[in-house]
VOPA-849440 format. One line per 10 residues: number of its first residue (from 1); for each residue x, y, z of C-alpha. Coordinates in steps of 0.25 Angstrom, whole numbers. Layout:
% VOPA-849440
NUM = X/Y/Z; ...
This chain:
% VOPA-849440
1 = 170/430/453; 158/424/448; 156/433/438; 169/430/431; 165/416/433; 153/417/427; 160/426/417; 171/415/412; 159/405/412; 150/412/402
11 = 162/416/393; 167/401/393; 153/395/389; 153/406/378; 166/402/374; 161/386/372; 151/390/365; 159/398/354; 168/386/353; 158/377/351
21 = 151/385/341; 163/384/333; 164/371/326; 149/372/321; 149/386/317; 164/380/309; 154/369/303; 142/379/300; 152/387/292; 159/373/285
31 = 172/380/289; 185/371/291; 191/371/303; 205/379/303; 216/369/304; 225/367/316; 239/373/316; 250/363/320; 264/365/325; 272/361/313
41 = 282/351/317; 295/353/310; 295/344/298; 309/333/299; 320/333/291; 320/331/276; 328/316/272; 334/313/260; 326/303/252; 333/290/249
51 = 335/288/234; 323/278/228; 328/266/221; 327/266/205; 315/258/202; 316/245/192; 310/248/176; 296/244/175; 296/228/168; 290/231/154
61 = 277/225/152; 273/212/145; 267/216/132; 252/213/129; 245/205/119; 235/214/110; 220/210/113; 212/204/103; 197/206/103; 190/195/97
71 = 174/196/90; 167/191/79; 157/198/71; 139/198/72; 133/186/69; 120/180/69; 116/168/77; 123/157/67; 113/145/64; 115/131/68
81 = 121/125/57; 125/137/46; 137/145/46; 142/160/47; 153/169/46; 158/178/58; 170/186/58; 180/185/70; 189/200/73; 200/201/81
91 = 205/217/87; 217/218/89; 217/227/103; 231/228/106; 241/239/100; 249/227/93; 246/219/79; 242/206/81; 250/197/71; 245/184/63
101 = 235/183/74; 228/169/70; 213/167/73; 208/153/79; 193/149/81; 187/137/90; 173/137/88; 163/128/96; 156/117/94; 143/124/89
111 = 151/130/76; 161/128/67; 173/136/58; 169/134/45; 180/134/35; 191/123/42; 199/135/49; 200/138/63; 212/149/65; 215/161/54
121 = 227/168/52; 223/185/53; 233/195/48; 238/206/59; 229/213/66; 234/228/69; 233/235/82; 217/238/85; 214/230/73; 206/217/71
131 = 206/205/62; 195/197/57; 193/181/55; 180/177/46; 174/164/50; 164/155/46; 157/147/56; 146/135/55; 137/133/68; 134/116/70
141 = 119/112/67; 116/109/81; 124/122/86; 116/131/96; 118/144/107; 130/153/105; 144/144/99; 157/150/101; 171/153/93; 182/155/102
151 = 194/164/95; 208/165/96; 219/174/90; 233/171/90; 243/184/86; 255/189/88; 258/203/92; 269/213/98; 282/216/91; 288/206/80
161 = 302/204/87; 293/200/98; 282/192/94; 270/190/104; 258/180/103; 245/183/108; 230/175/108; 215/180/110; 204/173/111; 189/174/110
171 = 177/165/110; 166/168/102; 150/168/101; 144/161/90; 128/162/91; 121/149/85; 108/149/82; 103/133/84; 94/126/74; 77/124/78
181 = 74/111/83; 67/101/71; 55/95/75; 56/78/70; 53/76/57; 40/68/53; 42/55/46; 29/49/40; 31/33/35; 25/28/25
191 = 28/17/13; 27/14/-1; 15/11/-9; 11/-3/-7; 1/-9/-20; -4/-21/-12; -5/-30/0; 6/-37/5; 7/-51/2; 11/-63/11
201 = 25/-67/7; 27/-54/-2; 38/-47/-2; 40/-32/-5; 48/-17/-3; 40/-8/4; 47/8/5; 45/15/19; 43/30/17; 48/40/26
211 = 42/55/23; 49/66/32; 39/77/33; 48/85/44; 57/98/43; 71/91/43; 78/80/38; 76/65/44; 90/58/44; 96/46/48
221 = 83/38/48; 82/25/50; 68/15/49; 65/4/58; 54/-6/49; 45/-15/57; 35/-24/48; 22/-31/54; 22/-44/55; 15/-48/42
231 = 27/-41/33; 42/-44/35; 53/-34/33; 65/-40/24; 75/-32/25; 88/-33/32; 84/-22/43; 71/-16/48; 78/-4/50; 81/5/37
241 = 90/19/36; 81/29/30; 88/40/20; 87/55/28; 72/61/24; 72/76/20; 60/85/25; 48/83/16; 55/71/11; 52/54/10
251 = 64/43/13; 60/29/12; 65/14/15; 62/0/8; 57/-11/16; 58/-26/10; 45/-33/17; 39/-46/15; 24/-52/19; 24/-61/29
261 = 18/-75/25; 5/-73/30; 0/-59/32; -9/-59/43; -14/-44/42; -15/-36/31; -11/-21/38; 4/-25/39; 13/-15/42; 28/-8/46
271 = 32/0/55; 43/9/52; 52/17/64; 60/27/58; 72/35/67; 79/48/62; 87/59/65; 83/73/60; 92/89/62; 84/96/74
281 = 92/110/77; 106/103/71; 104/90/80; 100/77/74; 89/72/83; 80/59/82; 67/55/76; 58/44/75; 45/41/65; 37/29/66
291 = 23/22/59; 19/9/52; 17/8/38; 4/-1/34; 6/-10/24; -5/-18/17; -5/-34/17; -13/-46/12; -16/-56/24; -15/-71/21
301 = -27/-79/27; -19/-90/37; -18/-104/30; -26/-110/44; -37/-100/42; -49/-99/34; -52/-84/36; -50/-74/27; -40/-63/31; -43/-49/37
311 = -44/-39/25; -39/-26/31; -39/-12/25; -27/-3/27; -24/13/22; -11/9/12; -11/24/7; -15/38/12; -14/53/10; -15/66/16
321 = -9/76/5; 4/73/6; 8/85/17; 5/87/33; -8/90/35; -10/104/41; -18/104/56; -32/110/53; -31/107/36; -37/97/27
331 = -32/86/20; -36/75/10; -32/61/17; -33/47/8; -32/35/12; -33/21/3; -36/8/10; -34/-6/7; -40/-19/10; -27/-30/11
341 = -34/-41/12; -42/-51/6; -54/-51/9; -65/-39/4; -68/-29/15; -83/-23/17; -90/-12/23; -77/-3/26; -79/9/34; -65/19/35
351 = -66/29/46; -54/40/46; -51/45/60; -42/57/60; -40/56/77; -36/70/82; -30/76/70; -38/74/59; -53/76/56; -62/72/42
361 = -64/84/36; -78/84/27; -85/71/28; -83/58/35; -71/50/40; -78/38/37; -79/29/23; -85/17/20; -82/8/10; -90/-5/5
371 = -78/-14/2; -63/-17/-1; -59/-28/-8; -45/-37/-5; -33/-27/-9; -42/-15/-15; -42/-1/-11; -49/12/-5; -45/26/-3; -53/35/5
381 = -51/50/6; -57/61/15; -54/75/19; -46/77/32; -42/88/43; -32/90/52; -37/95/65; -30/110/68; -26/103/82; -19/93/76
391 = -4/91/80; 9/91/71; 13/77/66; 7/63/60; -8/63/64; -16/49/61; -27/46/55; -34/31/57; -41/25/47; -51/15/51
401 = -57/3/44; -70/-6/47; -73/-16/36; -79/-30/35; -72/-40/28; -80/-56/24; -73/-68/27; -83/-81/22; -97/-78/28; -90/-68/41
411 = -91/-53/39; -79/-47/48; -79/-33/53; -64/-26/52; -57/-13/57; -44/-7/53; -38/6/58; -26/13/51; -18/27/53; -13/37/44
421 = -4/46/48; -4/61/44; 5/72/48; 0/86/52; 5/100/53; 1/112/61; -1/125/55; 8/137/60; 0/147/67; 10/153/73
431 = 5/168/72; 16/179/74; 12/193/74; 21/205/68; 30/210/78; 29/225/81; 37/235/88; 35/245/101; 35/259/97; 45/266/88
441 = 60/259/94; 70/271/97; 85/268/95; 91/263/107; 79/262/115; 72/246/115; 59/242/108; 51/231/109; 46/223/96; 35/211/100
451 = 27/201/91; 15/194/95; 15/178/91; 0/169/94; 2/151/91; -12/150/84; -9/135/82; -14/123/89; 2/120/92; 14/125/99
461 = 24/133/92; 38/128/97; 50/137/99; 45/152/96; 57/161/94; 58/176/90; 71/184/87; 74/199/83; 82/201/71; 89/213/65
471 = 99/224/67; 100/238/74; 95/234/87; 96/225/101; 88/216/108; 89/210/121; 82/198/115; 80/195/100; 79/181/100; 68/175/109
481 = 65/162/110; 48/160/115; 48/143/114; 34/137/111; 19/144/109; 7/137/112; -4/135/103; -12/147/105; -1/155/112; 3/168/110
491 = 13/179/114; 24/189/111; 38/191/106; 45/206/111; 59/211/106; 65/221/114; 74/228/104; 83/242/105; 86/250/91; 101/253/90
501 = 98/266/80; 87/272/74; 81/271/59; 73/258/55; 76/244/61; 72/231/53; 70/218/63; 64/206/60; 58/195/71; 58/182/67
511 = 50/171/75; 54/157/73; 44/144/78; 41/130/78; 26/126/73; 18/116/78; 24/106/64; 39/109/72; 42/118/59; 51/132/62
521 = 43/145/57; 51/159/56; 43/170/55; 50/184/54; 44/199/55; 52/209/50; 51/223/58; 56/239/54; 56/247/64; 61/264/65
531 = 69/266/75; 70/279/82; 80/288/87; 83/286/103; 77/297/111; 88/308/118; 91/305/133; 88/318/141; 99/321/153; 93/322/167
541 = 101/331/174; 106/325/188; 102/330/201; 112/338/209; 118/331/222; 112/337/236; 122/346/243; 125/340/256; 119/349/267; 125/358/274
551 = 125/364/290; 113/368/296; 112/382/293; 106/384/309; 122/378/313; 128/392/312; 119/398/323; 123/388/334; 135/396/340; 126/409/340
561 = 117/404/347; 126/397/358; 134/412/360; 120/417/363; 117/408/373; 130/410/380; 128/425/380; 114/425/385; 120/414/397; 131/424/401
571 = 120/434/400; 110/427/409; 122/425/420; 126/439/420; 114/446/424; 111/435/436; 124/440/440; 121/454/440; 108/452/446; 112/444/456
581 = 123/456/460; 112/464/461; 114/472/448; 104/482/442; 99/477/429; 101/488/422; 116/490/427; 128/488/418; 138/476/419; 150/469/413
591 = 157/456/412; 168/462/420; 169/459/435; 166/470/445; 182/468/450; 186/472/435; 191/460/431; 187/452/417; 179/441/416
């Protein structure tokens, strides 16, 4: 009994162990599974399908209006103040003619329509096609940054018995370029020739000059007149309009003055204010210039006083050449002095001090003279300098007196110090170098074109600006604004440009400043460069996906070794059986029982 036991034991272990080696040998092998038969239950009766309502006809759709599609052709950045024509298309996108379609145009407040009309009349366009409107358009003196034009289109469309109406509507870029910045014009004052003194009591015109030595225009100008106290002014106003002064130009007013009854002093003197307006970049900005014109006197000795008047010498004409003196030049500068009293002057020493500007060159800023009688003359002349460091504008140069003059047995000492005004300008050293180009461009591929600028002057340079010009080619940034370079400052300018085709590409550079006179310079460097063909582009062939990893290939020998092991257990049980009934080793044996039966 224990045998069959034993028997039914090892034979259902071996069993598991099959079973269990089934489903991982079925996934060593990748193997599906075989499917399952059901019991196919009986399916149910058919029905009749009811009849389906008759659906409703589909609402005809609303027709559409064509699209228009609205542009204007290239253009340059249009200048404050001038005016240009542009070209405005409209494409008819729809599959329907658009009919007496009428063109309207609302520009804003940067630019104008030229010409009077805002809306024109088109003839059809076809389906696909496009019509055209030529414009003229003027952009305001003080217009700056991008303007715009809005656009409309009115049309009809769809078929004549059943006329449709349709609008499209667009706005625009205009691209203004604003006017520079003008520095303040400079206004040097001056007067008329006067042949002698002026008298007590006497009465006489005198004509203020006003010389505008500027870039632009001084308008709407008006003098304010403020005599000393020894000289009366007569007319109405002291304030007189001045006609507008071109640059380079001389406007003037007439004064109607009178002595006063006793002059005390000969230097007698007015002092003119003038106020204007002048066009800086479209925008009429205010301006001021102010100075005292001398003018020569004869002093009447007090009834109550036996003392003979003061004698004084004043500067009644002077020259420099007749143009700015440039900084670092010489110039001739004359001056004529005048004794206005009425007493002879002695021993007269005239020191010229040129302060920071100016500087004797050759010889000595000093003069000496032996005597001047009552109402004579003396003009001196010497060679001047302006310093290289000297600043843009009307420098002074003081003229000092010393002399001694004899009143009965007394000798008195006198001095007298007077200005003269003289306007200076910088020279432009500004030095730009060449531009030059980074290897041989290819088309399609970006290059590099860079210049090299150094400020050799003793001043600033004011609103730097570098732009790229020409065609065949893109550029991030052609237009570059660098502002202000200090004296002595250097640096560079880089264009990064891309060829659009090979063969030879003219460009030009153009660099545009302010000097250290507030004068615009443009300076333009034009450039040919050969452009080559692009080089080909090489396919890299991509890299194959992994495949996903498969069984291990030791899976497949699980079950074997399982079944070996059950064999060698039943194996083991078998002979401690047979060795424990006493059996001979070498004796033969079955599974079967010793009663016949199976196991």
């Amino acid at each position: 009994m224990k045998r069959v036991v034993l028997r039914h034991a090892a034979a259902a272990l071996a069993a598991a162990l099959v079973l269990a080696a089934l489903p991982v040998a079925a996934l060593a092998d990748s193997e599906p599974a075989a499917p399952t038969t059901a019991q196919t239950e009986p399916a149910p009766p058919a029905q009749t399908p009811e009849p389906s309502p008759t659906p409703e006809p589909a609402p005809t759709p609303a027709p559409i209006a064509p699209g228009v599609l609205i542009a204007r052709s290239e253009m340059q950045d249009l200048p404050a103040g001038q005016q240009t024509e542009i070209t405005v298309s409209f494409q008819n996108l729809g599959d329907t003619p658009l009919r007496k379609p009428v063109a309207a145009f609302t520009p804003s407040d940067g630019i104008v329509l030229v010409g009077g009309a805002s809306s024109f009349l088109l003839e059809d366009i076809p389906a696909g096609g496009t019509g055209t409107v030529r414009i003229k358009l003027q952009a305001a003196d003080n217009a700056t940054g991008s303007q715009s034009l809005a656009v409309e289109l009115r049309y009809g469309w769809g078929e004549e018995t059943v006329p449709q109406s349709g609008t499209a509507s667009d706005r625009l870029t205009i691209p203004v370029a604003a006017r520079p910045a003008a520095a303040p014009p400079l206004v040097l004052i001056g007067r008329s020739e006067i042949s002698s003194p002026i008298s007590p009591n006497e009465v006489f015109n005198l004509a203020v000059t006003f010389q505008n030595t500027g870039s632009v225009a001084v308008a709407g100008a008006a003098a304010t007149i403020s005599p000393s106290e020894g000289l009366s002014l007569l007319n109405p106003s002291s304030t007189f309009p001045v006609p507008d002064i071109a640059p380079g130009k001389t406007g003037s007013i007439t004064v109607r003055l009178q002595g006063a009854k006793e002059i005390t002093s000969a230097a007698q003197s007015l002092s003119v204010d003038l106020r204007y307006t002048y066009d800086s970049a479209g925008t009429p900005t205010a301006g001021t210039a102010g100075d005292k014109v001398n003018i020569p006197a004869k002093a009447a000795a007090a009834a109550s006083s036996s003392d003979a008047p003061v004698p004084n010498l004043v500067v009644n004409k002077f020259d420099y050449g007749g143009k700015p003196v440039q900084a670092g030049g010489d110039f001739p500068l004359s001056f004529t002095f005048e004794n206005t009293g009425t007493t002879r002057v002695e021993n007269i020493v005239a020191t010229v001090d040129g302060g920071e500007c100016f500087t004797v060159s050759g010889g000595t800023n000093t003069a000496h003279y032996k005597e001047l009688a009552p109402g004579k003359t003396q003009t001196q002349q010497l060679p001047m300098q302006a310093v290289p460091a000297c600043k843009s504008g009307a420098q002074g140069i003081t003229v000092s007196f010393k002399y001694e003059y004899v009143d009965g047995n007394k000798r008195t000492p006198v001095t007298a110090d007077i200005r003269l005004s003289v306007p200076v300008s910088q020279p432009d050293r500004f030095q730009i170098n060449a531009p030059v180009s980074s290897g041989s461009p290819q088309a399609g591929s970006e290059s590099e074109i860079t210049l090299s600028y150094v400020n050799k002057g003793r001043a600033d340079v004011g609103n730097l600006e570098a732009s790229l010009v020409g065609e065949g080619f893109e550029s991030p940034a052609s237009v570059q604004y660098l502002g202000n370079v200090a004296a002595g400052a250097s640096g560079n300018i880089g264009f990064a440009f891309t060829p659009e085709q090979a063969g030879e590409l003219k460009l030009t550079v153009k660099i545009s400043y302010e000097d250290s006179n507030l004068q615009t310079q443009t300076k333009e460097f034009p450039l040919t460069l050969q452009v080559e063909e692009s080089m080909p582009d090489f396919d890299i062939p991509e890299e194959e996906p992994a495949q996903p990893a498969g069984p291990p290939a030791w899976l497949p020998a699980i079950p074997v070794v399982l079944a070996v092991a059950a064999a060698a257990v039943v194996l083991v049980l078998r002979l401690r059986k047979r060795k424990a009934e006493g059996a001979l080793p070498g004796e033969n044996w079955t599974w079967q029982d010793d009663s016949g039966g199976e196991g």
